[in-house]
VMD Tcl script that draws the C-alpha trace (Angstrom):
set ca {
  {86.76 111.68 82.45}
  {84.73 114.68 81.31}
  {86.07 118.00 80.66}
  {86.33 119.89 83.96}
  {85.80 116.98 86.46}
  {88.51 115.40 88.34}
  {89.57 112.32 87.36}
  {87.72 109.03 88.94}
  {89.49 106.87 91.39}
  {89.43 103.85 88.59}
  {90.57 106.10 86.16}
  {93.32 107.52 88.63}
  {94.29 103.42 89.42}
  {94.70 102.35 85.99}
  {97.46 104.92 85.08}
  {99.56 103.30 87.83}
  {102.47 101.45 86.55}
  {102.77 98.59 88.51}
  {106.33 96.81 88.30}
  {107.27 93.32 88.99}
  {109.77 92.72 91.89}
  {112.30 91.22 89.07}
  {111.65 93.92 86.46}
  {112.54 96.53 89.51}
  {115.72 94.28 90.66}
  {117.11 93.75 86.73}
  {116.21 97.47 85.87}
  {118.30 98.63 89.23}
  {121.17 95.89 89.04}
  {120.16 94.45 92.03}
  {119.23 91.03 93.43}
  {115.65 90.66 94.07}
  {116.90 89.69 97.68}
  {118.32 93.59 97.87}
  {114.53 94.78 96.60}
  {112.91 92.51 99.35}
  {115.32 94.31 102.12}
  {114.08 97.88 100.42}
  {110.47 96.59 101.25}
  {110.87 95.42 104.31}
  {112.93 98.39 105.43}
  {110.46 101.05 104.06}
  {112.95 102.55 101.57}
  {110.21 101.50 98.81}
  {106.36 101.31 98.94}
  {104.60 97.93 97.72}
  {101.21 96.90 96.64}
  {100.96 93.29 97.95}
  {98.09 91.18 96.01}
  {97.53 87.65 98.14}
  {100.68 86.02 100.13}
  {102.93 85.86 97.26}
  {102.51 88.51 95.14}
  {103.99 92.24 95.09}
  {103.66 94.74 93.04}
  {105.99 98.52 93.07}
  {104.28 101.39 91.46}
  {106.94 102.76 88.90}
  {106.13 106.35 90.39}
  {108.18 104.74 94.25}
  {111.21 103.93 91.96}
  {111.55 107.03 90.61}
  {111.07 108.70 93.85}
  {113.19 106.38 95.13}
  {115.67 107.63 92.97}
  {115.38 111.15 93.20}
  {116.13 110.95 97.29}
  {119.21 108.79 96.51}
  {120.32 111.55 94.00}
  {119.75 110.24 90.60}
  {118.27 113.35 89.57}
  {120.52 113.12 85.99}
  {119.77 109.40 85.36}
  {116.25 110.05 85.16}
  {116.42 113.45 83.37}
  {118.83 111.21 80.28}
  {116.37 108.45 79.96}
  {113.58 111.06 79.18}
  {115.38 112.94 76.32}
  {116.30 109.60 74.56}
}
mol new
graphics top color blue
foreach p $ca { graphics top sphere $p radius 0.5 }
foreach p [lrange $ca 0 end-1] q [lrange $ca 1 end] { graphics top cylinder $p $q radius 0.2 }
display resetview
C-alpha cells in the first residue's frame, strides 16, 4: 500500500483472521455441534471453501461477542 491510497482488496483479505470451526468451539467452550447451529442460524458469519470446509473471520467472534454483552471479556484479554 502506498502512502495516501486505500488499501487493495488483497491487501484488505490477507489481514483477515480466519478461524477454524474447532479453534472457535475450544476458544468459546462450546461443542463444535453448538458452532454449526450458530452458522446455520445466522448468529455467526462463515467463509465456506469447497463442501467441507469453513472458515469464521475472528472479527464475527468478536462481534459476536460484543451483541451477547462480553464487552469486559474482550477489553481484559487486550490489556494482558
Amino acid at each position: 500500500m502506498t502512502a495516501g491510497n486505500a488499501p487493495s482488496d488483497q491487501e484488505v483479505l490477507f489481514r483477515i483472521e480466519l478461524l477454524t470451526i474447532p479453534q472457535v468451539a475450544e476458544w468459546a467452550r462450546v461443542s463444535t455441534k453448538t458452532i454449526y447451529r450458530w452458522i446455520e442460524s445466522g448468529k455467526i458469519p462463515v467463509v465456506k471453501f469447497g463442501e467441507r470446509t469453513y472458515r469464521i473471520p475472528a472479527g464475527a467472534v468478536i462481534e459476536q461477542l460484543k451483541q451477547a454483552g462480553y464487552e469486559n471479556v474482550l477489553g481484559a484479554s487486550r490489556k494482558e
